[in-house]
C-alpha positions as CSV (number, residue, x, y, z in Angstrom):
1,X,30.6,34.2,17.9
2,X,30.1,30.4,18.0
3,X,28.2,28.1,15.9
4,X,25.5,26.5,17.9
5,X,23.5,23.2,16.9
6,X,19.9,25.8,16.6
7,X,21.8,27.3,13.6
8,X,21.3,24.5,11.6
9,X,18.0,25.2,10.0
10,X,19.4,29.0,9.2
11,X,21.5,27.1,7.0
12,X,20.0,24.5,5.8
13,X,17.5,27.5,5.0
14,X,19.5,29.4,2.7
15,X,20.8,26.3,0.5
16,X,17.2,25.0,-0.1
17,X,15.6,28.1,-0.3
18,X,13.5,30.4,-2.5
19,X,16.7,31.5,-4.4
20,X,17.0,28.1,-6.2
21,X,13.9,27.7,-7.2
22,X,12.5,31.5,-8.5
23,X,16.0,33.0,-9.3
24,X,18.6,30.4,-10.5
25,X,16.1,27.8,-12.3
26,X,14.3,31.0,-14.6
27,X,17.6,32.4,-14.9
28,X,18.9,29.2,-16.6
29,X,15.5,28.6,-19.0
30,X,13.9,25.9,-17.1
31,X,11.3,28.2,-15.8
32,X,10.0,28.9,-12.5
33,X,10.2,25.7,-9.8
34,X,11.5,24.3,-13.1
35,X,8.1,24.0,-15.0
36,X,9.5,24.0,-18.4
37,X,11.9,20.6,-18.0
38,X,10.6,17.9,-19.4
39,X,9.9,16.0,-15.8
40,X,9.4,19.2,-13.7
41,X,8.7,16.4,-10.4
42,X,12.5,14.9,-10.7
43,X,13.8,18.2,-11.6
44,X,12.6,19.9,-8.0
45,X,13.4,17.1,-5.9
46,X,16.9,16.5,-7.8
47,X,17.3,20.6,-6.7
48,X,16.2,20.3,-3.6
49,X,18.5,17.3,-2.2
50,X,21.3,18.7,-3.8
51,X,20.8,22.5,-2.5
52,X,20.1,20.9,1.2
53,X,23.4,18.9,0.8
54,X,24.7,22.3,-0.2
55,X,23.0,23.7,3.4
56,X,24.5,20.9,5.5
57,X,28.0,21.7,3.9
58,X,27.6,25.2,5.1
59,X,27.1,24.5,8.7
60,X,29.6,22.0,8.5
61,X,32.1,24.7,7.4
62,X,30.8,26.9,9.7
63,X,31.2,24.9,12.7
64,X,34.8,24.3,11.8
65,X,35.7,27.9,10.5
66,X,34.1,28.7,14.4
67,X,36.2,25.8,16.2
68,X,39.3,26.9,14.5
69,X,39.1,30.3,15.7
70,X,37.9,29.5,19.2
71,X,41.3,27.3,19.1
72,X,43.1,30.5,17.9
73,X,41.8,33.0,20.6
């Protein structure tokens, strides 16, 4: 199985996804989409770059974990 360059919005998919938004942010008290912090606005978009940093490391890791075994095979 290889990485390919069309995976990329798979993965960016899962670190931005609905899982930060209506599972970790309730589960830590800020409510859901962060609604109870006191700037709900900075709070989403503060999520949301870091969780799609968070998706670009995954393909990044990915891709290597994929070229390392292709090297290996």
């Amino acid at each position: 199985m290889s990485i390919e360059a069309h995976d990329i919005p798979g993965a960016i998919a899962i670190g931005i996804g609905a899982f930060p938004f209506f599972i970790m942010q309730p589960s830590f008290g800020l409510g859901i989409v962060a609604s109870r912090t006191p700037k709900p606005t900075q709070a989403r978009l503060k999520s949301l770059v870091t969780h799609t940093v968070f998706g670009i490391g995954l393909y990044v890791c990915a891709l290597a974990v994929s070229c390392l075994l292709r090297a290996h095979a």
